[in-house]
MINU-526002 format. One record per residue: x negated, y, z negated of N, C-alpha, C, CB in turn; residue in one letter. Coordinates in steps of 0.2 Angstrom, whole numbers, plus 5000, padded with zeros to 4 digits. Each point is the difference from the previous one (the first is absolute). Glycine has a CB too. Example, Ala and Ser with C-alpha at 12.3 -4.5 7.8 and 13.67 -1.06 7.14 Angstrom:
493449724961500450065000499650065000500949944994a499350115010499650064999500450054997499449975010s
//
This chain:
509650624200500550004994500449945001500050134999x500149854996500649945001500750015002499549954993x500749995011500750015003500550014995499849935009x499850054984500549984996500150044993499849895005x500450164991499950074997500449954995499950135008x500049914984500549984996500350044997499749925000x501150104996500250034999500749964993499350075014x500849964983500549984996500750004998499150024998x501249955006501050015000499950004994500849935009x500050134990500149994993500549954998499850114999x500349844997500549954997500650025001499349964991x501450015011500850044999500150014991500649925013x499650144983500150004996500749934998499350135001x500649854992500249944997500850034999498749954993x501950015006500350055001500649944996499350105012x501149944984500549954994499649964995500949985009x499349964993499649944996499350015001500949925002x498950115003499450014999499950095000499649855006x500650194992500250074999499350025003501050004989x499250065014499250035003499750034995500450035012x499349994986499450074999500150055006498949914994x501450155006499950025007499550005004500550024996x499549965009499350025006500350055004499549885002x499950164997500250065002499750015008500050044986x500249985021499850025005500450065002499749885002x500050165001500750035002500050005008500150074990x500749935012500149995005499750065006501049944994x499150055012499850045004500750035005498649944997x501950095002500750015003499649945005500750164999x498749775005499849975005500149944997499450075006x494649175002499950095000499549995003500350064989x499549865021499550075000499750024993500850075010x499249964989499850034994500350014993499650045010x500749914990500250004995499849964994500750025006x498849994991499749934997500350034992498749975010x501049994985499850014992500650034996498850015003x501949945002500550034997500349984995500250035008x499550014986500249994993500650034996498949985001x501050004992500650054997499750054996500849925000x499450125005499950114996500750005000499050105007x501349924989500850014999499850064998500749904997x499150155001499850074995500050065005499149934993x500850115003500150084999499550005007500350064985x498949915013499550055004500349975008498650024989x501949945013500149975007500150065004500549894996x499750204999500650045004499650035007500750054986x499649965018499950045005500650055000499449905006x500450184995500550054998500350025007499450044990x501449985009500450085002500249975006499350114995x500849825008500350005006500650015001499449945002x500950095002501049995000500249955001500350085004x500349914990500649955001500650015006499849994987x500349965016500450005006500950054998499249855005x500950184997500650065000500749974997499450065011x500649954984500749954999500750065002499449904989x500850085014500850025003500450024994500149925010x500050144989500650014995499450004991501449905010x498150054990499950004995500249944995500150115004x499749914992500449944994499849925000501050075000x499349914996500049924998500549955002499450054991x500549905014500749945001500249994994499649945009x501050034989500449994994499949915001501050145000x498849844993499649915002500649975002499049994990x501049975011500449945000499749954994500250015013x500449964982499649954997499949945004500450054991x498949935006499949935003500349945000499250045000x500949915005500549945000499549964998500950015008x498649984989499649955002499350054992500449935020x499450024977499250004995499850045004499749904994x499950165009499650015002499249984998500950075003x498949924990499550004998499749905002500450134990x500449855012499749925002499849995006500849964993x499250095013499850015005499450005003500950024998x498549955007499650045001499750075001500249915002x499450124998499950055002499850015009499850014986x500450065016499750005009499550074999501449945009x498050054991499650054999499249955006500750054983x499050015019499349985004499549934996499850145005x500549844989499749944996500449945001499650074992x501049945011500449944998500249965006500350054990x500049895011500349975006500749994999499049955004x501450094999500849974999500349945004500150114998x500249835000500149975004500850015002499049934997x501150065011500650015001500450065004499949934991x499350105010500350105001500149965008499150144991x501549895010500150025006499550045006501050004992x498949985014499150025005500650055003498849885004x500650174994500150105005500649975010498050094995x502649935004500249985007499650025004501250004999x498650085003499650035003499650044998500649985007x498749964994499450014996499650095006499849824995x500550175011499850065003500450085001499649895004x501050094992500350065000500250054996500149955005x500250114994499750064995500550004996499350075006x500849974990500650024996500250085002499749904991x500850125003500150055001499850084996500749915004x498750034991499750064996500349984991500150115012x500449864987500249994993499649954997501250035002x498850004992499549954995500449994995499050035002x501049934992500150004995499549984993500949985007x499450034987499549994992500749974997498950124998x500849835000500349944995500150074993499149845004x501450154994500150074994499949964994500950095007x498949844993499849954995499949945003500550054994x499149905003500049945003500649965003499150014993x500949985012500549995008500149924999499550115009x501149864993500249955002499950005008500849984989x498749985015499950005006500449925003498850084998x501749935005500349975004499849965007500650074994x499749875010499750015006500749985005498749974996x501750075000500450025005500550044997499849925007x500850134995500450044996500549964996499950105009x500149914986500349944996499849944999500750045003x498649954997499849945003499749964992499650055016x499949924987499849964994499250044997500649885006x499550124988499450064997499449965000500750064992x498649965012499449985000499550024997500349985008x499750104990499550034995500250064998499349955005x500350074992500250054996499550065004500449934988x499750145015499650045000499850064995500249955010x499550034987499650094994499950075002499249934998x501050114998500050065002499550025003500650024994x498749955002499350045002499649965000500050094995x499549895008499849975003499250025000501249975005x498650065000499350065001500550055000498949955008x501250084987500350075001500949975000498850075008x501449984993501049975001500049975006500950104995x499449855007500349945003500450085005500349854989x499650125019500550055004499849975007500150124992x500549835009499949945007500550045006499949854993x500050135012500250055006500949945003498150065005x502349984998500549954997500049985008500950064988x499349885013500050005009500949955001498149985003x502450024994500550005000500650034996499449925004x501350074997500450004993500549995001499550074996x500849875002500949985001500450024993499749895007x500550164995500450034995499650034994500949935004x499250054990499650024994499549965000500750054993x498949915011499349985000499750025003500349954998x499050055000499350045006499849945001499450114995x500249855009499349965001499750075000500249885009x499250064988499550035000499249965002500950074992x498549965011499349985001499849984991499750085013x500049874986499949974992499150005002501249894996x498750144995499249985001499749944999499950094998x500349865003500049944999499649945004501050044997x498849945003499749955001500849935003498750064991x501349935016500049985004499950055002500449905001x499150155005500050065004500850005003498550005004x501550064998500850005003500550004998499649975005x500550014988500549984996500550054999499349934994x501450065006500350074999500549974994500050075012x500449984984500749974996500550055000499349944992x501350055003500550035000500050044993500549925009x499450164990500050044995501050015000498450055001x501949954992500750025000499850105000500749874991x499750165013499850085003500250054990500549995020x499849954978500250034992499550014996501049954999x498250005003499649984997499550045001500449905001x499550155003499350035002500250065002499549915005x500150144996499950085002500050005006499350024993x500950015011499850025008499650065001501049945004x498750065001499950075003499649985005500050084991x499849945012499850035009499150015001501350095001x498449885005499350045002500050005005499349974993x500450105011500049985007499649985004500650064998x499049924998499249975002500049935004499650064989x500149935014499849935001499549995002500949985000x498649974998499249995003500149935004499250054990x500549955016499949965006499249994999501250045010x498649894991499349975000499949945005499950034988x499750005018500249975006499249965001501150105005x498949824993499349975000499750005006500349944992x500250065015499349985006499750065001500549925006x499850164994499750075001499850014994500750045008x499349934986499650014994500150094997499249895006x501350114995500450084998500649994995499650055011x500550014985500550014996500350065001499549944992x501250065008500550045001500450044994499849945010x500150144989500550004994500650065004499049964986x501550005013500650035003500750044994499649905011x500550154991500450064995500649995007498950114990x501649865006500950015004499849995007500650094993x499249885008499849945008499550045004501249955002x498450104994499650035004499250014998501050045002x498649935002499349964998499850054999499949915006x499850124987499450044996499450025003500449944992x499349965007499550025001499949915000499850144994x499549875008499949945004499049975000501350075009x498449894987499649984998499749935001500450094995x498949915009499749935001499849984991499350025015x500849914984500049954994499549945001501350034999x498549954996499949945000500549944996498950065002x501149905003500549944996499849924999500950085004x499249864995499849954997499749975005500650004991x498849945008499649985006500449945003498850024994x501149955010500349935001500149964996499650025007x500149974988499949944995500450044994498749945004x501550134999500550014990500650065005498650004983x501749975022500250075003500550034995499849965013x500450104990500650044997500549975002499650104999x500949894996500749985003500350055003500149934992x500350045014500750055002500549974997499750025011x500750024993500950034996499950064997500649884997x500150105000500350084996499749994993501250025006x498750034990499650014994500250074996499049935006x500650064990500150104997499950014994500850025004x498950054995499550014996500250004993499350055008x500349894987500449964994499650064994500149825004x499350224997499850034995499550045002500349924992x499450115003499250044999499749984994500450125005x498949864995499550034994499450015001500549954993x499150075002499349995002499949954997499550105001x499649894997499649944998499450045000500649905003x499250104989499350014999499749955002500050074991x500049885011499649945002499550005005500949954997x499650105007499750005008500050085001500549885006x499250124998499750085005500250015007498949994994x501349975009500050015006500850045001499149885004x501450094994500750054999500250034996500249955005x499950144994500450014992500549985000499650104997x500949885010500749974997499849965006501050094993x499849845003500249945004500550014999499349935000x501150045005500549995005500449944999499350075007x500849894987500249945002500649995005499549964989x500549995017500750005002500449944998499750065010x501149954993500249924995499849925006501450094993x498049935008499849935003499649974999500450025006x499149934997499649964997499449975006501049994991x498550005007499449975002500549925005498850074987x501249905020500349975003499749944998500550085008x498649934991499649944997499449994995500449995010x499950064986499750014994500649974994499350115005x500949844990500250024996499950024993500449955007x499250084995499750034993499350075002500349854991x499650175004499350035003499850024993500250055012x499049934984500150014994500449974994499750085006x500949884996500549984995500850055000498749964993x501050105013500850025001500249985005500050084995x500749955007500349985004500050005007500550024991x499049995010499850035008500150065003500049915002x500350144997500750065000499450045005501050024985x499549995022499450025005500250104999500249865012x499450184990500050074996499750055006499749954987x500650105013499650045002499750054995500649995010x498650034995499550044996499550005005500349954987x499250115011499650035002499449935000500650154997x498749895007499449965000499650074998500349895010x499050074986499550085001499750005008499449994985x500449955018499650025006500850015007498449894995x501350145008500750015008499749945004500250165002x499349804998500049935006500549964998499049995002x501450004994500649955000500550055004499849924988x500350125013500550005002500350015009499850044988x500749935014500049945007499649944999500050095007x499849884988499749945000500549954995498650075003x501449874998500549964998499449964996501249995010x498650024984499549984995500150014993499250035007x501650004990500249994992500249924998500550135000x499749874996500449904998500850035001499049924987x501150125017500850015002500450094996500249835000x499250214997500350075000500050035006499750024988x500850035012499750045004499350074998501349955005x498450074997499750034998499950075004499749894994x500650175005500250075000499250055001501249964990x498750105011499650045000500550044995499349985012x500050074984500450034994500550045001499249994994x500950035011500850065002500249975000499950075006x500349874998500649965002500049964994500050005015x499749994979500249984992500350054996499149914999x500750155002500250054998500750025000499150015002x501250005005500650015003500549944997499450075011x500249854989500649974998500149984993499949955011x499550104987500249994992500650044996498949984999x501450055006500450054999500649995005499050064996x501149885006500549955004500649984990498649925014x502050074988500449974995499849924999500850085003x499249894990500149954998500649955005499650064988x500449905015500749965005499950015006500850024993x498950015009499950045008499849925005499450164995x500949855010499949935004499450005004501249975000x498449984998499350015005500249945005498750054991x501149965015500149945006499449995000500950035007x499149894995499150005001500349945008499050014982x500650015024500249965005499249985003501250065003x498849925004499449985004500050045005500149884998x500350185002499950055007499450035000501250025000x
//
């Protein structure tokens, strides 16, 4: 079978000036193989009934109006490159579990008060929910799905939702295993396959940007996109290279480094993480 499967990202819905149609995904509270990434914006993308990450208290941030056009800004979505984002300080270290959702298309900063670089969308594959890895007063940094990998910005905390996951997936390339950890205490624990030499998986910090299917392919009912990217792919198919977890039909890939940079799961351990929150921070290292 080939190294190389294909599968269909759904497009970021269009969004103001270019007003969405809704795309419908639903969240899950949570390419190698990424090829033929076209635009499905639509209903049939849905994957059902995951949980949304726990919001504290409830309710809705109260907006802040924007200083700045938003609609004149780029967008930061797994399609786009932002220039200017600010690189992750520590690409190796965790957070504390808070995420946020843009509660409307977001003025993205790159620094608190700083100078506006993009705009980030509510939804995206499903709602927009990035894992926060700072915060100086009423500002979050945050991990961007953006293209430079690693990119982070500055969300105003007036601007977004919060709430919490206690999850976190570790993906360790030299032992070729995946870890999913509940409040610092390892679950469960599964061999993987991940990308060959010539398309490896990136390391650092990451986190899981969505779910859908794709009648296209057979080999996974759901994908995993995370907010990173293929390190020598820029494109696969015409998309954006967006690296993913997802199952395989045969179990020889797994412990073998032979995708174009997904990781690739046995169906329990896709199971279990389909049911992981939208934001949740996946580490990916060389251990």
């Amino acid at each position: 079978m080939s190294g190389v499967a294909n599968h269909t990202l759904p497009r970021p819905p269009r969004t103001r000036a270019r007003r969405t149609s809704r795309a419908v995904l639903v969240g899950w509270a949570s390419l190698g193989v990424i090829t033929l990434l076209a635009a499905i914006l639509g209903i049939g993308l849905l994957v059902g009934g995951a949980p949304s990450p726990v919001r504290p208290g409830g309710g809705s941030a109260t907006l802040a109006a924007p200083a700045v056009d938003v609609a004149s800004l780029p967008e930061s979505t797994t399609w786009t490159s932002v220039d200017g984002a600010p690189t992750d300080p520590a690409p190796e270290g965790l957070t504390d579990g808070r995420v946020v959702h843009p509660v409307r298309d977001t003025v993205v900063h790159d620094a608190p008060d700083g100078r506006p670089i993009a705009r980030m969308p509510a939804k995206q594959i499903g709602d927009t929910w990035l894992p926060v890895i700072a915060q100086q007063g009423s500002w979050m940094q945050v991990l961007l799905p953006s293209r430079p990998d690693a990119s982070t910005g500055w969300l105003p905390a007036a601007d977004v939702e919060s709430a919490a996951t206690p999850y976190r997936i570790a993906v360790h390339l030299k032992s070729r295993t995946l870890d999913l950890f509940q409040d610092g205490t390892r679950l469960a624990r599964w061999t993987v396959g991940i990308g060959k030499p010539s398309a490896p998986t990136p390391t650092g910090r990451t986190f899981l940007l969505g779910a859908f299917s794709d009648d296209q392919q057979k080999y996974s009912p759901v994908i995993l996109p995370l907010g990173t990217h293929s390190p020598t792919h820029d494109t696969f198919g015409g998309g954006p290279g967006t690296v993913a977890i997802h199952t395989w039909p045969t179990s020889d890939v797994f412990g073998t480094a032979t995708s174009d940079g997904c990781v690739r799961v046995p169906a329990d351990a896709l199971k279990r993480l389909a049911q992981v929150p939208l934001g949740t921070l996946v580490s990916i290292d060389n251990a």
